[in-house]
N, C-alpha and C positions, 0 to 999 in steps of 0.2 A: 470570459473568466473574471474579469472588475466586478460585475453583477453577481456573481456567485459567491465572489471572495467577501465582496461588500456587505452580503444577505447573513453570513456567519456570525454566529454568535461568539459570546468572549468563550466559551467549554465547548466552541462545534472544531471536530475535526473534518478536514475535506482528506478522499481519496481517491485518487483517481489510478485504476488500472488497464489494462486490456487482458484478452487471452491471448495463443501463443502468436498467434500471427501468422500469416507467411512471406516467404522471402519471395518476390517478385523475380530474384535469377532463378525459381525451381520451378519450373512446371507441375501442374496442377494447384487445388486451391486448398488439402490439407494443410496442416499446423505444420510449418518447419524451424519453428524457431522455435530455442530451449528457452530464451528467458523473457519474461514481459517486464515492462518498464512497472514505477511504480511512483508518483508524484502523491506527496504527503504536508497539507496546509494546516496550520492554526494559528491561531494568537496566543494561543498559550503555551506552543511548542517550542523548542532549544532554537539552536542557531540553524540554518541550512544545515544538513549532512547528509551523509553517503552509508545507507545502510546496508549495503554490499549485495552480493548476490546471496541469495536464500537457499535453503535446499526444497523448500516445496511450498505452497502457494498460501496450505491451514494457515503459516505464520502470519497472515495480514485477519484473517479470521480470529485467530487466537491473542493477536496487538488489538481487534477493534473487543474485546470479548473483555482483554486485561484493564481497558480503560472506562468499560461502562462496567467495572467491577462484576461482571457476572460469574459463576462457575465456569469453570473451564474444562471443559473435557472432550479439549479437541486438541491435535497429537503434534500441532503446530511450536513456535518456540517465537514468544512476543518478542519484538524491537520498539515497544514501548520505549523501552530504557535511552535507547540509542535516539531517540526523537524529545524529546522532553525533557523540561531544562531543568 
């Protein structure tokens, strides 16, 4: 992670997420987890926070969409705001 954080530019965001996962107590190897984690790096972003739990996944599509200023026409709801100082 030093190497990748280091590689950033001063306007690069890093994001790192997964899909849903599975819980290792459930048998078999589907998706049994509701929520995925979401780790959010810059140099130009706010302090550490906690942008809570989401209702669906477009929002990190529609957060990377609101910051390279593109159109948006995806049904997502940005946490730009909530990351950015």
């Amino acid at each position: 992670m030093p190497s990748i954080i280091d590689a950033l530019k001063e306007d690069d965001v890093l994001m790192i997420t997964t899909d849903h996962g599975s819980d290792p107590t459930t048998p078999g190897t589907d998706h049994t987890r509701e929520f995925i984690p979401i780790l959010i790096h810059g140099r130009n972003l706010g302090t550490p926070n906690n942008i809570g739990v989401r209702k669906t996944f477009a929002d990190i599509g529609t957060s990377i969409a609101e910051y390279l200023n593109l159109d948006q026409v995806l049904c997502g709801k940005s946490f730009l705001k909530d990351i950015s100082k």
